[in-house]
C-alpha positions in Angstrom: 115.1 164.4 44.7 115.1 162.1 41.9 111.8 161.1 39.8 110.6 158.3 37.5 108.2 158.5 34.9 105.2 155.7 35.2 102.5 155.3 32.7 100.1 152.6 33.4 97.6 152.2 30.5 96.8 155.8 29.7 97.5 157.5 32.7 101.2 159.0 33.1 102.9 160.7 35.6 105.9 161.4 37.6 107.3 159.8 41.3 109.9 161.2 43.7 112.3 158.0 44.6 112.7 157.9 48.0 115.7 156.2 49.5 116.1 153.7 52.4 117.2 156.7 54.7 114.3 158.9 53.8 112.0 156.0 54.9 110.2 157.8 57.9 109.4 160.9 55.7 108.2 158.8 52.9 105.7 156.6 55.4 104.5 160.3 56.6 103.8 161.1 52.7 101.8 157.4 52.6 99.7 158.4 55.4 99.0 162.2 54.3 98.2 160.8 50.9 95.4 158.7 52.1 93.8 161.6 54.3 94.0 163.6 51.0 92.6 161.0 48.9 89.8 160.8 51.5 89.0 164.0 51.8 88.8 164.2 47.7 86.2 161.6 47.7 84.2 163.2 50.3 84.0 166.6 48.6 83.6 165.2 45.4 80.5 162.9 46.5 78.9 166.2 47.5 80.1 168.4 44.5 80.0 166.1 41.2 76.7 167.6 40.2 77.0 166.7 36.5 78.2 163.3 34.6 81.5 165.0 33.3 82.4 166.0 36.7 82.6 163.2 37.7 84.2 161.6 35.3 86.9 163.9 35.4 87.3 163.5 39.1 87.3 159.5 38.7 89.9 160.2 35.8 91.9 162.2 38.5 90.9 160.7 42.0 92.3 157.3 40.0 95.5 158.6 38.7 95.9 160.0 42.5 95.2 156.3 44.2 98.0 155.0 41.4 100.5 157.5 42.2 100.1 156.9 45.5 100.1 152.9 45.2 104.3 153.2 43.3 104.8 155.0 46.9 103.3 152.1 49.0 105.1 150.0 46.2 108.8 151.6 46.9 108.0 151.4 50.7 107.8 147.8 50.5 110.7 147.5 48.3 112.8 149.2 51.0 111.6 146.0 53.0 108.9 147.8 55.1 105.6 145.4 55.1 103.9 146.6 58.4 100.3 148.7 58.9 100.9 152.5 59.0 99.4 153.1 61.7 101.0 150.7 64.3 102.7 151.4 67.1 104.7 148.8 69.2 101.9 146.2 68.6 98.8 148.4 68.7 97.0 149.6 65.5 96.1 153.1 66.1 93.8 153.1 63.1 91.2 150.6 61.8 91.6 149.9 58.3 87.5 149.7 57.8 84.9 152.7 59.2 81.4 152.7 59.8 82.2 156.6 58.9 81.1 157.2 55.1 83.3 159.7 54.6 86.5 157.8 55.3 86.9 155.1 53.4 90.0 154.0 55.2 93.5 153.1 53.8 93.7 153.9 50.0 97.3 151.8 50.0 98.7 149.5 52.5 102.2 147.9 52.7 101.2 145.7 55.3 101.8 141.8 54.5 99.3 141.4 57.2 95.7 141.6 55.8 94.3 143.3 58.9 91.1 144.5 57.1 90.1 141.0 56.6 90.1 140.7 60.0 88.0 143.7 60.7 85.4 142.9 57.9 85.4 139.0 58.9 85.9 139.0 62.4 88.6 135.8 61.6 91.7 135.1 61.9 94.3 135.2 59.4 93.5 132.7 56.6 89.7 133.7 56.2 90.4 133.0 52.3 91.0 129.2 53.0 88.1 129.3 55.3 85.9 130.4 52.6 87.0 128.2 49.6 86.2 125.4 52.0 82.4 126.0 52.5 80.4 123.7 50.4 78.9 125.1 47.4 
């Protein structure tokens, strides 16, 4: 498989390109991606006993979420802009948990801002909702 370098301030590193036929594998490597990064934080949270370690887990845990964002990025480029975790019309997944250990999608190519929804309980312009309350 092919890869492209990306450096973004700093941080460098290198992404597989992922054609249009290799879409399902490369939603799979989304999803797993997130789980990981998940599971990171949650060890972390519980492991990071000293200031440097967790600084170099941030330094990491960040470059991780970035990597992972040029995938989400290339999904949508290949025209996909739908939640993960939908099937037919059902989301199998909420994007928002009462679960402190899951802190939910880390990328989404979804066009649809469905965890407004979840954290607002509104429909889907809660942002012109909100610039019209009177200050």
């Amino acid at each position: 498989m092919e890869t492209y370098h990306v450096k973004i301030g700093d941080t460098e590193f290198d992404v597989d390109r992922y054609t249009k036929e290799m879409m399902p594998q490369l939603i799979e490597r989304i999803k797993r991606g997130n789980e990981k990064l998940n599971a990171a934080w949650a060890q972390m949270k519980s492991q990071a006993n000293t200031p440097e370690d967790w600084e170099v887990f941030m330094q990491d845990w960040h470059k991780q979420n970035l990597r992972l964002k040029q995938y989400c990025d290339q999904l949508q480029w290949m025209g996909y802009n739908e939640c993960l975790y939908m099937e037919g019309k059902t989301k199998t997944r909420a994007c928002c948990t009462d679960n402190p250990a899951d802190l939910g999608c880390r990328v989404c190519p979804s066009s649809v801002h469905y965890w407004e929804n979840e954290i607002f309980k509104e429909g889907p312009d809660v942002k012109s909702q909100v610039s019209e309350v009177p200050r």
